[in-house]
C-alpha positions in Angstrom: 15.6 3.6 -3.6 13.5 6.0 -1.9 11.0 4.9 0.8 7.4 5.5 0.6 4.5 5.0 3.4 1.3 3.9 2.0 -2.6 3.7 3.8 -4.8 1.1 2.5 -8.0 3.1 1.2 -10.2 0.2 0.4 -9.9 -3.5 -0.6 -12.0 -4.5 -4.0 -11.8 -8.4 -4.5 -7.8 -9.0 -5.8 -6.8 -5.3 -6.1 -6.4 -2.6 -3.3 -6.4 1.0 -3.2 -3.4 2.8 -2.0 -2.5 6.4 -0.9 0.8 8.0 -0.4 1.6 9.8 2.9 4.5 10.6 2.4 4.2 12.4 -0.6 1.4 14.4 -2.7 0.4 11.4 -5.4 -2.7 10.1 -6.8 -4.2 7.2 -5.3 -2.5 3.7 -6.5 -3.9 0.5 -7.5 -2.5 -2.7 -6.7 -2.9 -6.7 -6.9 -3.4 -7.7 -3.2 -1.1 -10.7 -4.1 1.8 -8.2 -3.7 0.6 -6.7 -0.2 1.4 -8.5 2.9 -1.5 -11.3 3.7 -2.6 -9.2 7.3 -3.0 -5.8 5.5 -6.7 -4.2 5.4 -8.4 -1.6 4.9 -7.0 1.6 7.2 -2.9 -0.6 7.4 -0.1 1.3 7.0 2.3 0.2 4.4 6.2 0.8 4.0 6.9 0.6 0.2 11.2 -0.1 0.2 13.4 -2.1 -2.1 10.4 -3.2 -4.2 8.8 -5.0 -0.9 5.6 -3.6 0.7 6.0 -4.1 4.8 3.4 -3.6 7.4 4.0 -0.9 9.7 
């Protein structure tokens, strides 16, 4: 599987907003639940083997 970096954009309640930096993709919505507990709003993300990781 391909690795992906992610920012977090903003936080809204349960869901976050996420954009890729490592490619050109539209911004992604996610359940928080999936996300590490200590990410926030400006954390980089690495998205590998279906596991998000705080960088």
């Amino acid at each position: 599987m391909e690795t992906k970096t992610y920012i977090v954009d903003r936080i809204d309640g349960d869901y976050a907003w996420l954009t890729c930096t490592s490619r050109q993709e539209e911004p992604y919505f996610i359940a928080r639940a999936l996300l590490p507990m200590e990410a926030d709003e400006g954390s980089r993300l690495k998205f590998e083997n279906l596991q998000f990781e705080l960088l």
